[in-house]
N, C-alpha and C positions, 0 to 999 in steps of 0.2 A: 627398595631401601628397607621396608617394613621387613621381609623376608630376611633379609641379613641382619638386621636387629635381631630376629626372634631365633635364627639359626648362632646367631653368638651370643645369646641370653642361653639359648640349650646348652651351646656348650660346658659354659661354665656351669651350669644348673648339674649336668649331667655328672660333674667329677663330685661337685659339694652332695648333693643326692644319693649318690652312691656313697660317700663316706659315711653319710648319715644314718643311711640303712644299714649298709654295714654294720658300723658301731651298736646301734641296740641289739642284733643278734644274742650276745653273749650275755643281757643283761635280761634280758627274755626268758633265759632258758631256768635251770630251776633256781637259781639265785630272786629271779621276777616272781616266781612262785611261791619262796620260802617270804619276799619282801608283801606278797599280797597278804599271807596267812599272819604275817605279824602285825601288820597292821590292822586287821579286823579283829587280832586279837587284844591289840591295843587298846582299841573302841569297843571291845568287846561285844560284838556283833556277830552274826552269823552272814554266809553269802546271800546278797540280795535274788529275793527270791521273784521274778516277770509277775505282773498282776497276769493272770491266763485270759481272761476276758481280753483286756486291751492288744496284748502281745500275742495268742497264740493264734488269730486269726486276720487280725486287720490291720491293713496300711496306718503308716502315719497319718494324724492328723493335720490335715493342712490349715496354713496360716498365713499372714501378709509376707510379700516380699521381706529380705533379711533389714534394706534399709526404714521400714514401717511398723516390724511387731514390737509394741512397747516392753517396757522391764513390768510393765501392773501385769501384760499377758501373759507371759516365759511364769510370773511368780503363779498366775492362778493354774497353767498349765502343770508347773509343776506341781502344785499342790493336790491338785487332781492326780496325781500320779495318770499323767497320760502322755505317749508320747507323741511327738510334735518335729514334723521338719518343716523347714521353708526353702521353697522350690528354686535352683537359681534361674535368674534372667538369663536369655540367650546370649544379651551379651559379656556376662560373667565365666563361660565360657571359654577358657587363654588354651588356644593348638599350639602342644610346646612338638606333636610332629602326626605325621597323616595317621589319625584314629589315637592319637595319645591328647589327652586334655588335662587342665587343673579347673577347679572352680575358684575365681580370684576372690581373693580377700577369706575362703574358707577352708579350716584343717576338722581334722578328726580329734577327740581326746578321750581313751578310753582309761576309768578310772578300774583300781584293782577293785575285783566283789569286796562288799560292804562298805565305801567308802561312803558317807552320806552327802548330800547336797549341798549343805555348806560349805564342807570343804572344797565340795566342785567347783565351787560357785569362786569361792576364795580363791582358789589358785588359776582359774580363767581371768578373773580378774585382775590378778598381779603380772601377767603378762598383757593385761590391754586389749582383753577379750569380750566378746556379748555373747551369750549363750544363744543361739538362732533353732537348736535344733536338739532333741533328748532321744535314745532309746533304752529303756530302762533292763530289754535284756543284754545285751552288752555292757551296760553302765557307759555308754558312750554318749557324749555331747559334743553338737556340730557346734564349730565357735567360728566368729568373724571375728577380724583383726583388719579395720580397716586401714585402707591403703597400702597392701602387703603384698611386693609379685614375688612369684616364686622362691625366691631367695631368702627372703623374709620369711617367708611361714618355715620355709627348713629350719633356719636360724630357732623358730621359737618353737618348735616341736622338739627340738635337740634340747633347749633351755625346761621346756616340760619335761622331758625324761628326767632328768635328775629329782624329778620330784618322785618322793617313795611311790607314793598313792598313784602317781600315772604308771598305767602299763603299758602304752603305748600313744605316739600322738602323730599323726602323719599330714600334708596336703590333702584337701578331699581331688583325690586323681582320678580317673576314668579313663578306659580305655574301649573303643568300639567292639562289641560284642555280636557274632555274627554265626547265624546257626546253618550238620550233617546227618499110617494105620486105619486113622477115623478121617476120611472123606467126605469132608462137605458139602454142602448144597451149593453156595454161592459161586454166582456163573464167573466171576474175574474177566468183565469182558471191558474192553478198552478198544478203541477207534482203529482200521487201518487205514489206508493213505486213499481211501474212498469216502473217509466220514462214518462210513457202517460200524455197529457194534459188533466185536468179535470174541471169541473165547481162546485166548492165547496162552492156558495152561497146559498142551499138551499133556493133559492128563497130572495123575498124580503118581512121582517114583521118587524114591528116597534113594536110590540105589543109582539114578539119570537125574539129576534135578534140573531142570528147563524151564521155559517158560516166565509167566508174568508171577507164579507161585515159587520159582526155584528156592525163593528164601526159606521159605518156609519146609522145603523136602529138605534143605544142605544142614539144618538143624533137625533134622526127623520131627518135624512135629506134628506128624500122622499118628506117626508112633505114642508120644508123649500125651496124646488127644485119648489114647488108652483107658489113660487113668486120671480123664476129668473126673470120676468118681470118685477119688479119693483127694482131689484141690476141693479148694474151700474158697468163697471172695476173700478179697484182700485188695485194698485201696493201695495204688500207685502214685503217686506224688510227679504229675509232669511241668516243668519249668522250659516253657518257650515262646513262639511268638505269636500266640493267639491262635485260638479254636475255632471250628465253625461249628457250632454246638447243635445245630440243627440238622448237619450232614443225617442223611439218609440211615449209612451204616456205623453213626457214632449216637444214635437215641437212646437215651438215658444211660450212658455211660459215663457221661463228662459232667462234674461238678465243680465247683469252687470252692476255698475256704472259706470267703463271707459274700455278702453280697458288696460290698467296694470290690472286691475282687471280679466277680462276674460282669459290674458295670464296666472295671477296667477292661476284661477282654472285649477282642477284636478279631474278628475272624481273618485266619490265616492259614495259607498251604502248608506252609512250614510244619508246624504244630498241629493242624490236621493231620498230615500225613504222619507223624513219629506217631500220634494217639489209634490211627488207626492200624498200624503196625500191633499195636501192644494191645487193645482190644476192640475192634472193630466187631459188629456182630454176626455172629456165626449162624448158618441155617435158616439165612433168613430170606431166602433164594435174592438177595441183592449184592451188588458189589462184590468184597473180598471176605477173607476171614480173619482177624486178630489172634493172637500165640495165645493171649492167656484168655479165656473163655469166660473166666468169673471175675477178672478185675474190673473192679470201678475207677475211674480218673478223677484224679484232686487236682484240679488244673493252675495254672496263675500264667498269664499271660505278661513276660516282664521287656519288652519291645516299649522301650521310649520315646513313645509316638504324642504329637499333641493332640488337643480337643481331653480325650474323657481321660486321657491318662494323662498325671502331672509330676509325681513323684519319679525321679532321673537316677542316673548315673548308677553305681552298682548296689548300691540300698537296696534298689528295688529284686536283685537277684537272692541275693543274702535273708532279706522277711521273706521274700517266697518259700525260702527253703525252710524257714523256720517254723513257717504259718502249713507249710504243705507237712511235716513234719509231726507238730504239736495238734492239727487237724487228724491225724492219724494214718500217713502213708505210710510204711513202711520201706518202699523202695522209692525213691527217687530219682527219676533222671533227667540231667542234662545234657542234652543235644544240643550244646553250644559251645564256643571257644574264640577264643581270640589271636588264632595264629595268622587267620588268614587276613588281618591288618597290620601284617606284621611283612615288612621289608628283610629278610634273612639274609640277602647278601649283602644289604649296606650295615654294616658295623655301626655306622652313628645310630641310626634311626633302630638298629635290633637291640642297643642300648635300651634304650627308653622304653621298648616293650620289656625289657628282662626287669627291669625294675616295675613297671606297671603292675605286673600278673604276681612279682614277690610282695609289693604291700599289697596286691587282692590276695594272694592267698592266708597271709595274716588274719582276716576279717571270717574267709570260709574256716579257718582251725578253729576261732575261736567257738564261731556260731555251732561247729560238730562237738567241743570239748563241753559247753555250755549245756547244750543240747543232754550232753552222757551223762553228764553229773547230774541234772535233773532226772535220771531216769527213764529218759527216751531210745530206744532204739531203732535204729534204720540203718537200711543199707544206700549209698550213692553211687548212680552208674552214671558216668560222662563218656561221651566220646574222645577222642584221641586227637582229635582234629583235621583239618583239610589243607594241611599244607599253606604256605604263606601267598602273601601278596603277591609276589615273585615266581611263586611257580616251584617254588620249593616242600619237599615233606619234609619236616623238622621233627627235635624231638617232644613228645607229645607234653613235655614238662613245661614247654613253652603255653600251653593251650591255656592258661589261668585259671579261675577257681580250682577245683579239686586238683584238678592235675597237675596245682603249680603248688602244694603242700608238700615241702620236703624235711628231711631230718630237722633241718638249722632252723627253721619257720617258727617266729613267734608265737607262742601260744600251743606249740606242741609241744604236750606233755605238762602241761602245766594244768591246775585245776584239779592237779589230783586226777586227772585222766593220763592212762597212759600210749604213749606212740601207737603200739602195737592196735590198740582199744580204735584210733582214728584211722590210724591204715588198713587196717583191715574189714575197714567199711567204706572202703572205696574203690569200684573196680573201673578201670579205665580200658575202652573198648575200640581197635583199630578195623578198620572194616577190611572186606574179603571180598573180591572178584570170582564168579565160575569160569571154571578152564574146560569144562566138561568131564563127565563119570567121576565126580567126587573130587576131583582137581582144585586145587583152589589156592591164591595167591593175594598179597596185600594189592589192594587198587594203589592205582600211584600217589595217589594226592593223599592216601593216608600216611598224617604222622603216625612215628615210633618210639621205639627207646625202652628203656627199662620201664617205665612208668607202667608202660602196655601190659594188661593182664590176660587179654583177651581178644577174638577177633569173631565178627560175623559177619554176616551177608552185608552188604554196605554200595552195590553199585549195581543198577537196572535195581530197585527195588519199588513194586508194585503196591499203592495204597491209597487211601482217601485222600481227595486235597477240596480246598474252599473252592465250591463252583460260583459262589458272588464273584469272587473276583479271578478266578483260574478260570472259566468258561468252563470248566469240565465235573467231572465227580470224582475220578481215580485217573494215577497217573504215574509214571517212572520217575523216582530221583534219586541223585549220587550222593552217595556222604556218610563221612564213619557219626552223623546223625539218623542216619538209618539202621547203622548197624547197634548202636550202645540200645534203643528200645526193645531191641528182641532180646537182648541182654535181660533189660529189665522186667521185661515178660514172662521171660526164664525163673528169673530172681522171685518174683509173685508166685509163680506156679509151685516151688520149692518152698518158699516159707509157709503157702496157704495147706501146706499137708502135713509140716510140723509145726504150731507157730509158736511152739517150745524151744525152737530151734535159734540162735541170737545171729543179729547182723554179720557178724565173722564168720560163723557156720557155713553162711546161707553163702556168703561168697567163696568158701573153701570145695565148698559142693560143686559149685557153677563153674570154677575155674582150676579144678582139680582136675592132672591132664587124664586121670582115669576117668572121670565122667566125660573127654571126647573121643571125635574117631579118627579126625580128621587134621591136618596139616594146613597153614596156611603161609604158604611160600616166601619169602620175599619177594619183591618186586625188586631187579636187577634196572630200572630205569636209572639214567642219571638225574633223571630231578629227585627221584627217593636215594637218598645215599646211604641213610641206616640202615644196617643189614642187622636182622630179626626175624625168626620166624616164628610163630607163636600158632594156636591149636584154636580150632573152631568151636565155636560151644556146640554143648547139644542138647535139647530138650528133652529128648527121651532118655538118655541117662541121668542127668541131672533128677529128671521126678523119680527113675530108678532110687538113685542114690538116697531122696529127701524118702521114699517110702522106707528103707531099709533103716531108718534113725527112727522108727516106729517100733521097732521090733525090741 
């Protein structure tokens, strides 16, 4: 009975929701922009500028439950200019469908820059709100509105927009996030079906790429290893599910942006294996080798796990980017997505993802346009994703965060930053299958679509994973999560030889099909149906390329 209740609560949620979204589009776009700049010019203010201390590197503050922190706390908080969330209870948690959630009784309210806190204060309160929750780079405040399901908080997010000073106000929603020349020393050796350690690089050919190394010949980065002399370090920014920071061939590569941060991580294969992809240490007769040789890792482990991590739902994605960011990465990547909770041939339930990953990608333009105006630049590389629940590759525009920022997305273009400015700091990376002698085809389970910029090694790929809990040290895994960090590795190696050079450069460099050599097929399966075929990066033209902006 329960199940039928909440499947005809979706329903209807799902037409009014969709209206809802809809309708602020139009109001978002530069009319929201020209309403922001008047009203701070009204109050005659300038846009509120992050205290850098509190926002460029640390988690929220935590506090009591939303039903516990008093109005004396929320005032001294804010007076402090600090900001502050409150964690919800698990059973505040409502599944409106498998990996789509709301948190009951909580929306989002994002005021235009410079609106000051009175009026915040004011207008949450004329809707019958308590402020639970502040981030002061957004100008965003988490409000409770008790006793409110789903339908309600749409109702009074709609009733918010109409106010000048909100620029946007949503349910707090969540959606399950779920992560894909010069010869070296290191032996690449890995177990066979005896137990025994073995060396299963068949050597090293750019020209045959085989073996547990293949990824690394099918982008030449023998070749590219040429001209480590002329890279420089350059900090990476990686967002996933926790480091083993102790690995063998990950020592003193991997940092954090504070120490909350570090206590959060957790050690994990996942996130082991993308870091050691991207820098793993080289020459050091252990393990494997890493693409880029001088990068550092700015890590943030954002898996909402209990015990030492508390801060939930997609928050915790969005400050990592900001805190990896404002810490000073320069490339970022995400080796995550959200397709693969995703039902693509049931219509009801691919609903409520489509809507899911369009208010998340609302929150990533802001946090990229935010980000620009101050003065930050970077580049974002995501993978493309792994295909849905079902067994389907979809289009990679479904994957949310970056990949789900499109034309109509509130907050593009607004702030005075333009489209072009956010898109083209974002490349999104589909992985690639060997066919053998340079052959190469999209693995099946990778999504597609226009979104796709790019494609790399992404299946049998050979790297570090957490041996506390993998039993091993290195290991094979599939996933266009594998393929978007040689991306980013690429991306490091390119800006550390000009770093004159600005985020749109660096990705016109890396995805320019003159800097490749290679083809990456479509996959003709019927579970991939999009027909795409897009070009292999390559390291060694890529640093070509970055050395010739020298000249």
């Amino acid at each position: 009975m329960m199940k039928q209740c909440k499947r005809a609560l979706s329903c209807t949620l799902a037409v009014f929701l969709l209206f809802a979204a809809l309708a602020v589009v139009p109001q978002l776009q530069q009319p929201a922009q020209t309403a922001a700049v008047s009203l701070a010019e009204k109050q005659g203010l300038q846009p509120v500028q992050p205290a850098s201390e509190s926002l460029a590197l640390s988690a929220p503050k935590q506090v009591p439950a939303p039903q516990n922190i008093t109005p004396a706390q929320v005032a001294e908080l804010i007076a402090d200019e600090e900001d502050f969330e409150t964690p919800p209870a698990p059973q505040d948690v409502v599944e409106l469908a498998p990996g789509l959630s709301y948190i009951k009784d909580e929306l989002f309210v994002f005021f235009a820059p410079g609106t000051l806190y009175p009026r915040c204060r004011s207008i949450i309160e004329e809707i019958g709100g308590t402020i639970i929750g502040r981030q002061l780079f957004f100008n965003r405040y988490t409000v409770r509105v008790e006793n409110a399901d789903i339908e309600t908080l749409a109702a009074v997010c709609e009733r918010l927009q109409a106010e000048e000073s909100v620029v946007f106000a949503s349910p707090n929603i969540s959606h399950e996030i779920r992560s894909a020349a010069v010869t070296p020393t290191d032996p690449w050796k890995e177990r066979d079906g005896k137990g025994a350690l073995v060396d299963n690089t068949k050597g090293w050919s750019e020209s045959k790429p085989d073996g547990s190394n293949w990824w690394l010949e099918a982008v030449q980065a023998p070749s590219a290893w040429e001209n480590n002399g002329k890279t420089s370090a350059i900090t990476i920014g990686v967002l996933d599910s926790g480091f083993a920071v102790s690995h063998e061939d990950l020592k003193g590569r991997i940092s954090f942006p504070d120490k909350t941060y570090e206590e959060q991580n957790r050690g994990d294969s996942h996130g082991t294996h993308v870091a050691g992809i991207i820098a793993a240490n080289p020459n050091n007769s252990l393990g494997i080798t890493g693409l880029n040789w001088k990068a550092k890792l700015l890590c943030v482990d954002w898996e909402p796990l209990s015990g030492k991590q508390s801060w939930d739902t997609d928050q915790k994605m969005y400050l990592g980017f900001i805190a990896a960011v404002m810490g000073g990465a320069k490339v970022v990547n995400f080796s995550v997505g959200a397709t693969m909770t995703m039902f693509a041939r049931n219509p009801f339930l691919k609903f409520f993802h489509q809507l899911s990953v369009k208010l998340e990608s609302f929150t990533y333009a802001y946090a990229m346009a935010s980000l620009l105006k101050q003065g930050y630049d970077f580049l974002v590389v995501q993978s493309a994703g792994n295909g849905s629940l079902d067994g389907l590759s979809v289009d990679s525009k479904m994957n949310g965060l970056f990949c789900s920022i499109q034309d109509d997305t509130p907050f593009v273009g607004l702030l005075g930053v333009k489209k072009a400015e956010m898109f083209n700091r974002i490349i999104v990376v589909a992985s690639a299958e060997n066919l053998g002698s340079n052959k190469y085809r999209q693995s099946v389970f990778s999504n597609a679509g226009d979104k796709v910029d790019i494609a790399a090694p992404g299946t049998n790929v050979f790297s570090c994973v957490d041996p506390d809990s993998y039993g091993e040290k290195y290991d094979y895994l599939d996933g266009t999560s594998m393929a978007a960090p040689i991306v980013s590795a690429i991306a490091g190696m390119v800006w550390s030889i000009n770093p004159k050079l600005t985020g749109p450069q660096v990705k016109a460099i890396v995805c320019d099909k003159k800097n490749t050599r290679y083809d990456v097929a479509d996959n003709t399966d019927v579970n991939h149906p999009l027909k795409n075929t897009y070009r292999m990066v390559n390291a060694d033209l890529a640093v070509k390329a970055a050395i010739a902006t020298l000249k």
